[in-house]
C-alpha positions in Angstrom: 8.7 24.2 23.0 6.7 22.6 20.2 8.2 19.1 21.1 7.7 19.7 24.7 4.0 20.4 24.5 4.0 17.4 22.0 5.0 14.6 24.6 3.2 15.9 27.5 -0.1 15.5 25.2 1.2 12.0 24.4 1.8 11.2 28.0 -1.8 12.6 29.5 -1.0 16.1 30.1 -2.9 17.9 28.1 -3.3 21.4 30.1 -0.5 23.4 29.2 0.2 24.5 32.6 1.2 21.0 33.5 4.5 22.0 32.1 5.3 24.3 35.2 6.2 20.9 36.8 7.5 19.5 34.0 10.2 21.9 33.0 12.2 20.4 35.4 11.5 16.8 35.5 14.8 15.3 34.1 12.9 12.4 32.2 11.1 14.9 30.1 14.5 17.3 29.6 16.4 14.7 28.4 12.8 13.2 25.7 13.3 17.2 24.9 17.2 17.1 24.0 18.2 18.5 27.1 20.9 17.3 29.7 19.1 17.4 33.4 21.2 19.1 35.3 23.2 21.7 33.4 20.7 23.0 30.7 18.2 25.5 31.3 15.1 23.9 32.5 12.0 23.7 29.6 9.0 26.5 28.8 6.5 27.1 31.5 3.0 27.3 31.1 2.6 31.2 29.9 5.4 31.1 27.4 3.7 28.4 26.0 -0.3 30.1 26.3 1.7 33.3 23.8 3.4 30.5 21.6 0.3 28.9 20.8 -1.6 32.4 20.2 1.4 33.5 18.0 1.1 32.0 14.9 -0.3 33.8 11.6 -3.2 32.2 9.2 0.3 31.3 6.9 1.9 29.6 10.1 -1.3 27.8 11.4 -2.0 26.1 7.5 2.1 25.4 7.1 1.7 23.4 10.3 -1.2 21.3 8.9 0.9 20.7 5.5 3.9 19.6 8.1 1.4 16.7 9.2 0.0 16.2 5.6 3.8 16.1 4.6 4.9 13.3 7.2 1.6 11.4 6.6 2.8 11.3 2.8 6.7 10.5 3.5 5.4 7.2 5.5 4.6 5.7 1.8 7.7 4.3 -0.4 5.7 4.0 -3.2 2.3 4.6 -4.4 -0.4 2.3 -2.2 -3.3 0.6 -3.7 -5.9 1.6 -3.2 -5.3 4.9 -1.0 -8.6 5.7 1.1 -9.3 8.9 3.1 -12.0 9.0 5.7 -13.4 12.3 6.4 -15.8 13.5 9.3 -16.5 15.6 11.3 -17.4 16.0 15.3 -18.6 17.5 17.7 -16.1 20.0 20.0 -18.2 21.5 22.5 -16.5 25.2 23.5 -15.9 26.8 26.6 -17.2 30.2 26.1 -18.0 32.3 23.0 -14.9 32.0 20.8 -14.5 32.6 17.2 -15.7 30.3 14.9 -17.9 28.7 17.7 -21.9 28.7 16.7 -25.1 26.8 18.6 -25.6 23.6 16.4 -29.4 22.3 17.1 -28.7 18.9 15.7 -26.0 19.1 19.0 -27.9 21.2 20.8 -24.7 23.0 21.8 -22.4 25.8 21.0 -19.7 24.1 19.7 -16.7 24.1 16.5 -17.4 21.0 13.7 -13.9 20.1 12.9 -13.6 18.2 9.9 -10.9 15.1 10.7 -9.1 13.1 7.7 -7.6 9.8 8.6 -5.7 6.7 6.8 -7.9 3.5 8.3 -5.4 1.6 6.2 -3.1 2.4 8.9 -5.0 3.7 11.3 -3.2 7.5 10.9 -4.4 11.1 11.2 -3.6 13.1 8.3 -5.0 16.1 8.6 -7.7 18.3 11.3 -9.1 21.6 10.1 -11.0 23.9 12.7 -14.4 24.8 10.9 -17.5 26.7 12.4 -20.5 24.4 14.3 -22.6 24.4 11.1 -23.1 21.6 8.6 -20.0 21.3 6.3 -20.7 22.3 2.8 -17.4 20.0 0.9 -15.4 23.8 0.5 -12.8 22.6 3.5 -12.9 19.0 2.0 -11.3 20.1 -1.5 -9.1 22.1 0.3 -7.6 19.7 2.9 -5.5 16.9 2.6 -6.8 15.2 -0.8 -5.8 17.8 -2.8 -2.2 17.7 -1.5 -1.7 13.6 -2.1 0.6 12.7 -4.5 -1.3 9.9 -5.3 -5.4 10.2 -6.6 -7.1 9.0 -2.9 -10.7 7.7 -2.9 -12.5 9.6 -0.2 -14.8 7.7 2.0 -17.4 10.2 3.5 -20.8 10.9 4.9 -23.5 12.4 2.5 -23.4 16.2 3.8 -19.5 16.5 3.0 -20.4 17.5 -0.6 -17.2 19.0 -2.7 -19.1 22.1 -3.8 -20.7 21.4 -7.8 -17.6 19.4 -9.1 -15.4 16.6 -8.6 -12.5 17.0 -6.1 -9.2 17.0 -8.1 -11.0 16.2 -11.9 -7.7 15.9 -13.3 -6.2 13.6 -11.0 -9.5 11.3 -11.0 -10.2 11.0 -7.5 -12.8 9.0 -6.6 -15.3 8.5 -3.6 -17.7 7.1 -2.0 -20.6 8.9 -0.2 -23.1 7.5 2.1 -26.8 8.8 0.9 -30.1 10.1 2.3 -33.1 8.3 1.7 -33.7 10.2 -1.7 -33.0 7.4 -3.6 -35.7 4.8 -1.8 -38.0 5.3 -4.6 -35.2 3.7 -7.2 -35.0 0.4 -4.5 -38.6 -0.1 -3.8 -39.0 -2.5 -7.0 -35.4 -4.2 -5.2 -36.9 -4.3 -1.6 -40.2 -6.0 -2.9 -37.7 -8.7 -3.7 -35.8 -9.0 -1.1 -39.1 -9.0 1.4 -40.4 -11.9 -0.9 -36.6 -13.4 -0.7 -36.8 -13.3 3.3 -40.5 -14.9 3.6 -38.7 -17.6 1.5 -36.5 -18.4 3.8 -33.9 -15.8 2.1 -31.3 -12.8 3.8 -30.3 -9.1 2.3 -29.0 -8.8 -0.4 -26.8 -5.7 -2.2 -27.5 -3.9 -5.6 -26.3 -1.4 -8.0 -27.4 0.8 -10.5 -27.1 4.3 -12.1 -28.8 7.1 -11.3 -28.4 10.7 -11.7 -28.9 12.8 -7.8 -28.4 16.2 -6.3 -25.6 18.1 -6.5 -23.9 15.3 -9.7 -24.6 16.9 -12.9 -24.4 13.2 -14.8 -25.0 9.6 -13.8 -23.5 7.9 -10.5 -23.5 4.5 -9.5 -25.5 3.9 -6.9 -25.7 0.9 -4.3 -28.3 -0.2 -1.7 -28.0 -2.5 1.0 -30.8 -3.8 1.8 -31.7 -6.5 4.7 -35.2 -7.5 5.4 -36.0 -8.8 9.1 -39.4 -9.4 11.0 -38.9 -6.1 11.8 -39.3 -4.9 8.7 -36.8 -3.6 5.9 -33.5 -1.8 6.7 -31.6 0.5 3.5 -28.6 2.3 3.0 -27.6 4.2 0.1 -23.9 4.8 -1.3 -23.1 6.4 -4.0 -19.4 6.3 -5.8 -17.9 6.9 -9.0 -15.8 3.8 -8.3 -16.7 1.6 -11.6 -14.7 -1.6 -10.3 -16.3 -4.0 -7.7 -19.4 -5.8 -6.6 -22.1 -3.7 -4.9 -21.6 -5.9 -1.9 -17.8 -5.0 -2.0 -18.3 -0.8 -2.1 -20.7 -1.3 0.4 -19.0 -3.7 3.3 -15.6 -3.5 2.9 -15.4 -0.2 0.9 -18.1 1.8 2.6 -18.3 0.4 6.2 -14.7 0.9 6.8 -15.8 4.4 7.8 -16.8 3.0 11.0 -13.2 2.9 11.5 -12.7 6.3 11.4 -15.2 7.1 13.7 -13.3 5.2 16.1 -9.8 7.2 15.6 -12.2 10.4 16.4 -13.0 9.0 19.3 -9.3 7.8 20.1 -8.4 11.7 19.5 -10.7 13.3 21.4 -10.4 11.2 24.7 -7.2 10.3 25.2 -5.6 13.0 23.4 -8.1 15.3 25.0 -8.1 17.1 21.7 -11.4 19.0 22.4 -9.3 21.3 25.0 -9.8 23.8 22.2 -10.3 26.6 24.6 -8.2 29.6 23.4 -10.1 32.9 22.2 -8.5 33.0 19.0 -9.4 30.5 15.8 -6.4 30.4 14.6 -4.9 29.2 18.3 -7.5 26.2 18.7 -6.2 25.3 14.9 -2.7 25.0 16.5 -3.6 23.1 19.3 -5.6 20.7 17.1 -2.3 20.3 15.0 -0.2 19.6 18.1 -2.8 17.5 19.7 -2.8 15.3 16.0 1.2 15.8 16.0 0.9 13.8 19.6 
């Protein structure tokens, strides 16, 4: 049933009660181990609706690990360097089911699922149903990170904060966070320059530096990109606990390759149709979220 489900996702049909035609379709018998004309024909669409609502909390996380676990397995040895990208996004609900709030940043009721992915190789590793509020960094240092054999350095957006300590502190983890605007007043002496750099006939330029910011009990190193244009001056702020690199290196190549994940969000949710999270029950919109990743 599980592997059934799987390949219609895969193959567009996403509504479970596409497999009422299905079932007998002898293509999709024999993808599902079974001969076409002398085995039973495959699930239909209700069998399937109490499958997906049948799973405990202990089920719905040991599916998750199963992803986590084959993500990992793909790896013969240890890669360098291994970066997660974590977001979240926006899954828009169909009614009033648990877990589903009204975001007014979305200005929808909606779930915030928090999605982990490879962009080395372009893989999902892990999805984990969470309420429509802001994350607060708790389902972070519980997902996928903490399970990886090997310490990963997380690439993530500034509101994903890991509660008021590091991720794994034995294992050294390391990350890189994109940063409000709290840290302008540490880059105004840098922007002067680079305004005075551009009226000469000079681009943007990247710097680092320590600093010490909310919720980091001790000194982080901090980066700002900053480009001037006749528009005037454009800065971002990261903030790692990566020691090795340029500044220009954490932020473009390090940093940016978040962008990427943002793409494999998108990839999930309209081709895999993965925001069909429509079942009453949380713990049945976590299953479909691990079958939709699975396809």
């Amino acid at each position: 049933m599980v592997r059934a489900r799987i390949l219609a996702i895969a193959c567009g049909y996403e509504d479970a009660d596409d497999l009422d035609a299905l079932r007998v379709d002898p293509a999709f018998k024999l993808a599902c181990r079974r001969l076409p004309d002398t085995d039973a024909n495959l699930c239909s669409q209700p069998t399937l609706l109490r499958l997906e609502n049948a799973p405990s909390l202990k089920d719905a996380i040991g599916l998750t690990w199963a992803l986590v676990d084959q993500w990992m397995a793909s790896y013969e040895r240890e890669p360098a360097p291994l970066i997660l990208d974590i977001d979240d996004t926006c899954d828009v609900v169909h009614g009033h089911q648990q877990l589903s709030l009204f975001n007014a940043h979305y200005d929808e009721r909606c779930f915030l699922p928090i999605h982990v992915y490879d962009t080395e190789r372009s893989r999902p590793v892990a999805v984990v149903l969470r309420p429509g509020k802001t994350p607060s960094g708790v389902e972070v240092r519980s997902s996928a990170p903490a399970r990886a054999p090997y310490p990963p350095t997380l690439d993530q957006d500034a509101h994903h904060l890991p509660g008021r300590r590091p991720l794994c502190p034995a294992r050294g983890d390391g990350m890189v966070r994109g940063q409000p605007h709290r840290l302008r007043l540490r880059a105004a002496r840098f922007e002067a320059a680079v305004e005075e750099n551009r009226r000469g006939g000079g681009c943007g330029a990247h710097r680092a530096t320590l600093c010490r910011t909310s919720p980091w009990s001790r000194e982080r190193r901090a980066v700002a990109r900053i480009e001037a244009t006749p528009l005037g001056l454009d800065t971002r702020f990261v903030v790692t606990n990566v020691e090795y690199g340029a500044a220009e290196w954490v932020y473009s190549a390090f940093y940016c390759a978040h962008g990427q994940a943002e793409n494999l969000i998108k990839l999930h949710k309209t081709q895999l149709a993965s925001d069909r999270t429509s079942c009453r029950s949380e713990m049945a919109n976590q299953v479909r979220l691990a079958l939709h990743t699975a396809a």
